[in-house]
ROSE-338846 format. One record per residue (C-alpha): residue number from 0; z negated, x, y. Coordinates in steps of 0.2 Angstrom, whole numbers. Layout:
N
atom resi=NUM	z=Z	x=X	y=Y
...
END
This chain:
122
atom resi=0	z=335	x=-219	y=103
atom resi=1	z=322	x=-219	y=90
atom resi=2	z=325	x=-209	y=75
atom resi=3	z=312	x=-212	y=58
atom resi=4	z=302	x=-200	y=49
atom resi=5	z=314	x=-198	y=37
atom resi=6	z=330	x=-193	y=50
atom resi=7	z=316	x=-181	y=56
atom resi=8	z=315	x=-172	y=41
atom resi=9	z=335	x=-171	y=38
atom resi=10	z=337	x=-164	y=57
atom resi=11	z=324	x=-151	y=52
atom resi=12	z=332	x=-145	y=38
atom resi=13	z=348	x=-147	y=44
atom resi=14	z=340	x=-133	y=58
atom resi=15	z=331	x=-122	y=43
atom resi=16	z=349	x=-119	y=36
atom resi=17	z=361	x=-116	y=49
atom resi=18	z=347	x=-104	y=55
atom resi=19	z=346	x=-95	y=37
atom resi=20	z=365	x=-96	y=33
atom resi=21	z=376	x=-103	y=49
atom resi=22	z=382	x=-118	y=42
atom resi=23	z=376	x=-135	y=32
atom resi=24	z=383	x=-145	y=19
atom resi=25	z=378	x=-161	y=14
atom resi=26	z=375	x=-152	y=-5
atom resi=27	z=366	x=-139	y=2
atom resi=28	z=356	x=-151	y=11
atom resi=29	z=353	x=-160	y=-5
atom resi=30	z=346	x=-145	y=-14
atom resi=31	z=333	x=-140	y=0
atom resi=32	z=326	x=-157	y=1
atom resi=33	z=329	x=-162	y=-17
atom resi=34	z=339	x=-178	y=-15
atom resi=35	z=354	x=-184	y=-23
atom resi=36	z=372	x=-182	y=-15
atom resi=37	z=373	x=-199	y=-11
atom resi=38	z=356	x=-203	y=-4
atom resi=39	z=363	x=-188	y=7
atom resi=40	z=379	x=-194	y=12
atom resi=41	z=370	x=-211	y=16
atom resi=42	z=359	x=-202	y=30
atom resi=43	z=371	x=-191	y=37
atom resi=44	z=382	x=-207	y=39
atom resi=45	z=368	x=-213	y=49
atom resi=46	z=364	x=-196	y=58
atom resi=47	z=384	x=-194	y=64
atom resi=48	z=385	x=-214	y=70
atom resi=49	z=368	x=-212	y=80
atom resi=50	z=374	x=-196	y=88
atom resi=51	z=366	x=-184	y=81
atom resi=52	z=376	x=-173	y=69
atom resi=53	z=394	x=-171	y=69
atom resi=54	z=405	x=-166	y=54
atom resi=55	z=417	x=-152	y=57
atom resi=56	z=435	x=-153	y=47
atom resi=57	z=429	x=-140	y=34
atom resi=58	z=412	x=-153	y=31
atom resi=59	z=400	x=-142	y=39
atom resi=60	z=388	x=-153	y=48
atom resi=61	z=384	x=-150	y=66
atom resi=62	z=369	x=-154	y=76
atom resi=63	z=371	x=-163	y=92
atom resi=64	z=361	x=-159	y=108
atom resi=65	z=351	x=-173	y=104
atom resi=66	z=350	x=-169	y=85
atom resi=67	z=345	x=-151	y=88
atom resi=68	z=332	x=-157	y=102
atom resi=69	z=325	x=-168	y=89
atom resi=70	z=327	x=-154	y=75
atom resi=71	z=319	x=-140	y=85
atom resi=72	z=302	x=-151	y=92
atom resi=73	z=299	x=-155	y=73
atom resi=74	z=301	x=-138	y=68
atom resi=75	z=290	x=-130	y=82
atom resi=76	z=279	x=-144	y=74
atom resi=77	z=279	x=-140	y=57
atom resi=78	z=278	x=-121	y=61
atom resi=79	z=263	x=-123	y=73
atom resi=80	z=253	x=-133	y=63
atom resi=81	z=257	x=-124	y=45
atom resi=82	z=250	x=-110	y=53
atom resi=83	z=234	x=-117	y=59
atom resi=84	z=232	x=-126	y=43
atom resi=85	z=230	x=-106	y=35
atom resi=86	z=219	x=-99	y=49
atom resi=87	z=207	x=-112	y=44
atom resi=88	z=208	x=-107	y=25
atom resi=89	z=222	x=-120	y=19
atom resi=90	z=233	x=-112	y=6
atom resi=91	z=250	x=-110	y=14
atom resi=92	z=261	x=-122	y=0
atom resi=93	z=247	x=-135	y=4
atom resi=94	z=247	x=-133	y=24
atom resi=95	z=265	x=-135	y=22
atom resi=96	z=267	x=-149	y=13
atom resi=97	z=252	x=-159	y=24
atom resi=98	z=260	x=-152	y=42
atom resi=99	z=277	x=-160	y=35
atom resi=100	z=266	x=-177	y=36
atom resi=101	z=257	x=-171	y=52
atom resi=102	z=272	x=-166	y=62
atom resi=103	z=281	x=-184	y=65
atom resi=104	z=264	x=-194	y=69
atom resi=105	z=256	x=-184	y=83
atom resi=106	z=259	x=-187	y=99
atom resi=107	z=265	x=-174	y=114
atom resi=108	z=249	x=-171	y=121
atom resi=109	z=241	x=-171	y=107
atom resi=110	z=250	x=-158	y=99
atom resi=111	z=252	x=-146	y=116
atom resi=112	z=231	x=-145	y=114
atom resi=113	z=234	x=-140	y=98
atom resi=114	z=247	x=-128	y=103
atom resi=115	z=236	x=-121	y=118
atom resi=116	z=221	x=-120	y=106
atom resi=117	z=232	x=-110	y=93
atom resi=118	z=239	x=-98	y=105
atom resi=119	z=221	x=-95	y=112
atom resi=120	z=215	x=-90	y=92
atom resi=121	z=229	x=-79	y=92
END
């Protein structure tokens, strides 16, 4: 199932907070990502009907399999190419925000060179 750029970027952050305080909320998603509550609630609508999250009784919001293999590729992405960005000089705020963009267009290959060349800077 094909997922956009933009259910990308939720899955990651869904993955960045559960990692940094064991559980999600639409609100707290919302404040990472600097959306309003409804834009959110609209997504992760879309995320739980394509199998992606679940929502738990208490409203945390759970990856699926699928949703956490999606989450932790782009993250691995991100990561990689964030740091690459700053060996090369990019400030890290910058590198960030221009991996984000990178992270969802480059294809497999592609991005295991780049992961083979980083690890051989290393």
């Amino acid at each position: 199932m094909e997922i956009h750029e933009s259910g990308e970027d939720y899955l990651e952050t869904i993955l960045v907070l559960e990692n940094r305080t064991g559980y999600v909320r639409s609100i707290d998603i919302a404040t990472q990502m600097g959306y309003s509550k409804p834009t959110v609630s609209i997504a992760m609508r879309r995320l739980r009907e394509n199998g992606y999250i679940e929502v738990d009784e208490r409203r945390d919001i759970h990856l699926t399999p699928m949703g956490r293999e999606v989450a932790e590729r782009i993250y691995e992405r991100h990561v990689l190419l964030t740091n690459m960005l700053t060996a090369i000089g990019v400030d890290r705020e910058t590198a960030s925000r221009e991996a984000c963009k990178i992270e969802h267009d480059i294809s497999a290959d592609t991005f295991s060179r780049l992961r083979e060349i980083y690890e051989k800077m290393k």
